[in-house]
C-alpha positions in Angstrom: -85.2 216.9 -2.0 -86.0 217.6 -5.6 -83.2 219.5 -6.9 -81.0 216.6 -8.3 -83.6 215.3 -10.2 -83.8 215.2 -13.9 -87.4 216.8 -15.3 -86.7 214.6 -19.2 -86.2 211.1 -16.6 -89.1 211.4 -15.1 -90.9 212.1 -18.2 -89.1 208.7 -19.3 -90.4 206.8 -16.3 -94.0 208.8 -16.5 -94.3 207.0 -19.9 -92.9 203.3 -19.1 -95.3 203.8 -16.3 -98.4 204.2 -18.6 -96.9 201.3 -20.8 -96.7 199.1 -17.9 -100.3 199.9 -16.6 -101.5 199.3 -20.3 -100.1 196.0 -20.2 -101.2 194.9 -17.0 -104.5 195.4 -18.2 -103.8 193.2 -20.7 -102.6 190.6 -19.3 -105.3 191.0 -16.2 -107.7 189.6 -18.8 -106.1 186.5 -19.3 -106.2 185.9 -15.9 -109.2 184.1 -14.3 -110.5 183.4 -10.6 -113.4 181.5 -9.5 -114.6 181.7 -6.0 -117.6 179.3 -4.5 -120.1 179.3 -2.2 -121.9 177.2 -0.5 -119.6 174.2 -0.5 -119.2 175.1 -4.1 -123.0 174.5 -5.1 -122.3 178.2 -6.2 -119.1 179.0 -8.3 -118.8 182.6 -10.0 -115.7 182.9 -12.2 -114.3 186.6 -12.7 -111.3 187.9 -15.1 -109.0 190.2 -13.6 -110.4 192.6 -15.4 -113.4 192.3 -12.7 -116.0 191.2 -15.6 -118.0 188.2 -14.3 -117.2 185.2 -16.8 -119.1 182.1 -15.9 -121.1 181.3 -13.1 -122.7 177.8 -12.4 -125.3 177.1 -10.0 -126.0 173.3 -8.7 -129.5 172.5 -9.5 -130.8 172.0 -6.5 -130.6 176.0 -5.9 -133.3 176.7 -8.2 -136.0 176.1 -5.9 -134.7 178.0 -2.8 -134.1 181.6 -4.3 -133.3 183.1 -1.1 -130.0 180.5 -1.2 -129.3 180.9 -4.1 -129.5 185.0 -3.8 -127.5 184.6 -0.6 -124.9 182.4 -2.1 -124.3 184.2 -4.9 -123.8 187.8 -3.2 -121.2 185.5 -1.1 -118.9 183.9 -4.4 -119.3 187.2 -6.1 -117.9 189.2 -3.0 -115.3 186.7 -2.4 -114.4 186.6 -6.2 -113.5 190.6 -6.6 -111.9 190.6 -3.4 -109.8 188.2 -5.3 -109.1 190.3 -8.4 -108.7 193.2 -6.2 -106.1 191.4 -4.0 -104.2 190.3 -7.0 -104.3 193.9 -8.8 -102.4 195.0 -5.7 -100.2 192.3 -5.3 -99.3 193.0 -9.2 -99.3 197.0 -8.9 -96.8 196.2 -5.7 -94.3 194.0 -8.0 -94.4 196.0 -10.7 -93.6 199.0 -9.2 -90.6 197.6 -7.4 -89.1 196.4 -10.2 -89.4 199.5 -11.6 -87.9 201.3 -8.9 -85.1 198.7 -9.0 -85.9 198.0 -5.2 -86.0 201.6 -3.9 -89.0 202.1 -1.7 -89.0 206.0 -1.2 -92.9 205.5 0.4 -91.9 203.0 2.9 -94.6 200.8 1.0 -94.0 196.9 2.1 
């Protein structure tokens, strides 16, 4: 399975590999997604880095804490499913163009 394999390639594509990763991070932080809850009285906004950027709250949440606890657990779940879904999505891509559309894990 291994023996026609060149050792100094796969050193090569080890270290375009790291690259990419680097600059997906990168770019992941240029990336923003906001999630609401609540019928958006509730909007968290995260980067794809997963940091938490901005979150508003409609005014009328400030006297019902439970709501407002309730509705905020909901955008901020909902908002790093989001990053999540799109780190995958991007890993995915990435990877295939990398392997020029080989897929030796039978990944889809």
């Amino acid at each position: 399975m291994f023996e026609n394999m060149d050792i100094g390639k796969m050193g090569e594509m080890m270290k375009e590999l790291q690259s990419k990763a680097k600059e997906m991070e990168e770019q992941s932080k240029k990336i923003t997604m906001t999630a609401k809850a609540g019928g958006g009285m509730v909007e968290v906004t995260a980067n794809g880095a997963n940091e938490i950027i901005d979150i508003t709250i409609d005014d009328s949440l400030l006297s019902d804490k439970s709501s407002l606890q309730i509705l905020l657990i909901s955008a901020i779940n909902d908002v790093i499913k989001m990053v999540e879904d799109n780190k995958k999505s991007q890993a995915m891509n990435s990877l295939g163009g990398m392997m020029g559309g080989m897929n030796p894990f039978g990944m889809k």
